[in-house]
SEFIDREN-801724 format. One record per residue (C-alpha): residue number from 1; residue in three letters; z, y, x. Coordinates in steps of 0.1 Angstrom, whole numbers, plus 5000, padded with zeros to 4 digits. Example, Ala and Ser with C-alpha at 12.3 -4.5 7.8 and 13.67 -1.06 7.14 Angstrom:
<pts>
+-----+-----+------+-------+------+
!   n ! res !   up ! north ! east !
+-----+-----+------+-------+------+
!   1 ! ala ! 5078 !  4955 ! 5123 !
!   2 ! ser ! 5071 !  4989 ! 5137 !
+-----+-----+------+-------+------+
</pts>
This chain:
<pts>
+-----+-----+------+-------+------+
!   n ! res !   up ! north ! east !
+-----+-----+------+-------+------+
!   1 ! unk ! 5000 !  5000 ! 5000 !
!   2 ! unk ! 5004 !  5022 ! 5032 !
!   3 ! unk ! 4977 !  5020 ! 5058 !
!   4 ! unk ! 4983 !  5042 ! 5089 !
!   5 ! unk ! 4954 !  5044 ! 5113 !
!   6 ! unk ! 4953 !  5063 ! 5151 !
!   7 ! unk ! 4930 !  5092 ! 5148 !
!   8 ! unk ! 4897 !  5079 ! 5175 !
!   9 ! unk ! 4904 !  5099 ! 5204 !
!  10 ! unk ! 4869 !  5110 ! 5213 !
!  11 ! unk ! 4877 !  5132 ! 5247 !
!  12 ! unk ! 4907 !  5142 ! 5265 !
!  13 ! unk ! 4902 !  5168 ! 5298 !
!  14 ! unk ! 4931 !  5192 ! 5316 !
!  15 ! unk ! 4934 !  5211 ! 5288 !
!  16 ! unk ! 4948 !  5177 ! 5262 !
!  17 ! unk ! 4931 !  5150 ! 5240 !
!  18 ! unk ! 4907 !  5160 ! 5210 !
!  19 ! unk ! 4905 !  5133 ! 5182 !
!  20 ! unk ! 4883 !  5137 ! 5150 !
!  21 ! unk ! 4886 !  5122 ! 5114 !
!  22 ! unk ! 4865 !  5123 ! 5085 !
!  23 ! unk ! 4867 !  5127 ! 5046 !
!  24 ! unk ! 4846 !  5131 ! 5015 !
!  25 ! unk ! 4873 !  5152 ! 5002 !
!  26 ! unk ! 4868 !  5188 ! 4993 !
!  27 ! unk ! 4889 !  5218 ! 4979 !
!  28 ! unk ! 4921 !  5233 ! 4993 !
!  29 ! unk ! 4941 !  5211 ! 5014 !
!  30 ! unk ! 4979 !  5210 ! 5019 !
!  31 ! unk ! 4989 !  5221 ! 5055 !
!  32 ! unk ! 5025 !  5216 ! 5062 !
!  33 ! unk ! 5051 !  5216 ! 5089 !
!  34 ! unk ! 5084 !  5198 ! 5086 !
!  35 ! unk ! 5116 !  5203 ! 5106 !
!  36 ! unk ! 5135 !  5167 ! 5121 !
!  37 ! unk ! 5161 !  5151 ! 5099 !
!  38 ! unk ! 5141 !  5167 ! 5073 !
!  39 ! unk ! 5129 !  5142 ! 5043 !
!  40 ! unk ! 5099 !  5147 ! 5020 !
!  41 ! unk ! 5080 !  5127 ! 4991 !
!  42 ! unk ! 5106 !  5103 ! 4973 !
!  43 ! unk ! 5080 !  5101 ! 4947 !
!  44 ! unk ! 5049 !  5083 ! 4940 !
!  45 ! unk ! 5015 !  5083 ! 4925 !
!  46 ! unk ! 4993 !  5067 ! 4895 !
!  47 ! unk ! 4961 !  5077 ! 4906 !
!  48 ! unk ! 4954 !  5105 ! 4878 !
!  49 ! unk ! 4944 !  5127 ! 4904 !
!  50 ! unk ! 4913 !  5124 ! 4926 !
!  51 ! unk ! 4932 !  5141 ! 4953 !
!  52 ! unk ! 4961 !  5111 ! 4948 !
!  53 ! unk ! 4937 !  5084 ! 4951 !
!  54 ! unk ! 4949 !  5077 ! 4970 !
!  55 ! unk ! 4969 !  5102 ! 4989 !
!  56 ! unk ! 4956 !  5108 ! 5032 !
!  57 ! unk ! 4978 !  5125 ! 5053 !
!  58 ! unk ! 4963 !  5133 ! 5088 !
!  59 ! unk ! 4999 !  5137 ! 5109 !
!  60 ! unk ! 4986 !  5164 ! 5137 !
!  61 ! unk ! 5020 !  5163 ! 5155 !
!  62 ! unk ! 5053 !  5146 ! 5157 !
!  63 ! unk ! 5067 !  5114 ! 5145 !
!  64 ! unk ! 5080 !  5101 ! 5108 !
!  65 ! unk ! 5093 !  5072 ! 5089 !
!  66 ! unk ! 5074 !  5064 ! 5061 !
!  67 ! unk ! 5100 !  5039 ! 5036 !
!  68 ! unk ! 5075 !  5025 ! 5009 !
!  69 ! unk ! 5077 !  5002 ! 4979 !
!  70 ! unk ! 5053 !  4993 ! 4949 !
!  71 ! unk ! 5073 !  5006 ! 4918 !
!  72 ! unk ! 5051 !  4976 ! 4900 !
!  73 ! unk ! 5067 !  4948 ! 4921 !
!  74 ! unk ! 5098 !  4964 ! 4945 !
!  75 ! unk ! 5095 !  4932 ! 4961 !
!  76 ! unk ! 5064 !  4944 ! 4984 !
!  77 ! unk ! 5080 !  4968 ! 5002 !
!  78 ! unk ! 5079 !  4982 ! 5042 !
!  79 ! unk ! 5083 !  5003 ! 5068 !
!  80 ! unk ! 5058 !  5025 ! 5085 !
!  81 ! unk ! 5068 !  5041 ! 5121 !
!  82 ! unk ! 5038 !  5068 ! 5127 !
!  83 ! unk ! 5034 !  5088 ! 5159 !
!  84 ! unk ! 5007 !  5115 ! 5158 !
!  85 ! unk ! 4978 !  5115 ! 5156 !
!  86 ! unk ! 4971 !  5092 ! 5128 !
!  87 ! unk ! 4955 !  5093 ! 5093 !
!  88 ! unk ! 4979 !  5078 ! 5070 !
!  89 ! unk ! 4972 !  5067 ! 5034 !
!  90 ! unk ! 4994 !  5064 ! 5005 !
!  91 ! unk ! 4981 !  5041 ! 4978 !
!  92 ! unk ! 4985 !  5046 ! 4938 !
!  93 ! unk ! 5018 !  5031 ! 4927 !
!  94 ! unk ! 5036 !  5036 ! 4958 !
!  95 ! unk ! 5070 !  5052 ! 4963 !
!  96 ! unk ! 5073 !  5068 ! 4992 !
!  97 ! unk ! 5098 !  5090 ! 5012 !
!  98 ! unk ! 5088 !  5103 ! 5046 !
!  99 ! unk ! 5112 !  5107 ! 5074 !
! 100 ! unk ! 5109 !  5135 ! 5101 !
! 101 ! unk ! 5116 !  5118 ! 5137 !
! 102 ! unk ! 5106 !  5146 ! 5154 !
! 103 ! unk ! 5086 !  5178 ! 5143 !
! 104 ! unk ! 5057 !  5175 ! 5125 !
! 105 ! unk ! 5024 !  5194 ! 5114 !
! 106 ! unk ! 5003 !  5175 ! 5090 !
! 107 ! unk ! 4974 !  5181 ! 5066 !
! 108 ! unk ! 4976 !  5168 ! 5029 !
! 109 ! unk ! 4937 !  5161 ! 5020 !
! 110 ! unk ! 4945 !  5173 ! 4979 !
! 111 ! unk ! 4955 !  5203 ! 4964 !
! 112 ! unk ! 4987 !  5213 ! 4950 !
! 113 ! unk ! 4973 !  5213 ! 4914 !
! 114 ! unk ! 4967 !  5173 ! 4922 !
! 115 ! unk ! 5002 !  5167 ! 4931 !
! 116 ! unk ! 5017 !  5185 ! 4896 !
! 117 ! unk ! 4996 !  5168 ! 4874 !
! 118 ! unk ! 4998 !  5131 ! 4894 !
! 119 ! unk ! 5037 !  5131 ! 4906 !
! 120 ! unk ! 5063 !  5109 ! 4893 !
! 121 ! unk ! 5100 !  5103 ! 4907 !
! 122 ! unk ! 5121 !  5068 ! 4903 !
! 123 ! unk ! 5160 !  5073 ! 4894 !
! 124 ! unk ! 5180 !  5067 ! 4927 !
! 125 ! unk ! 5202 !  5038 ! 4911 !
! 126 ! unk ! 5167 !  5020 ! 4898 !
! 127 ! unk ! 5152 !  5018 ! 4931 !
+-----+-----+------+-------+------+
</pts>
């Protein structure tokens, strides 16, 4: 349900790597930067949004724990450690909470309008 891939590293010189990544997405993106200890998401998605379907994160810089569980099933369940770069993608139906390790910069490919009309939250004590 979460797929994390290393953004291909295509060159890398004196002045630091450069990695690409592509997308048939268009619109406004989500560009965000997240402080460590911080703790986003705790939520998950049906799929009513283009944007949300599924959900891509490309994680520019730093390091997170992604916790992850299908609200369909809670018995398929895991555990993603990502270190930037990477493209990470967030299925429909997945709960999700992402941990900040260490600073991060990331770039959500949907808009903000996708994520009001396709976010729902679990009840702590029904996880």
């Amino acid at each position: 349900m979460i797929t994390v891939e290393p953004l291909p590293k295509i060159a890398e010189d004196e002045r630091g790597p450069t990695h690409y990544f592509n997308t048939d997405r268009t619109n406004q993106f989500v560009c965000g930067f997240r402080k460590a200890g911080s703790v986003s998401a705790r939520h998950y998605h049906k799929g009513l949004s283009v944007g949300k379907n599924p959900e891509v994160l490309v994680l520019f810089q730093g390091e997170v724990t992604i916790n992850w569980y299908d609200v369909r099933n809670k018995a398929i369940a895991g555990t993603e450690k990502v270190v930037a770069p990477a493209l990470v993608t967030v299925q429909p139906w997945a709960w999700h909470e992402v941990i900040v390790d260490k600073d991060i910069v990331f770039l959500e490919q949907n808009t903000l309008e996708d994520g009001k009309v396709d976010t729902f939250w679990v009840e702590e004590n029904n996880k």
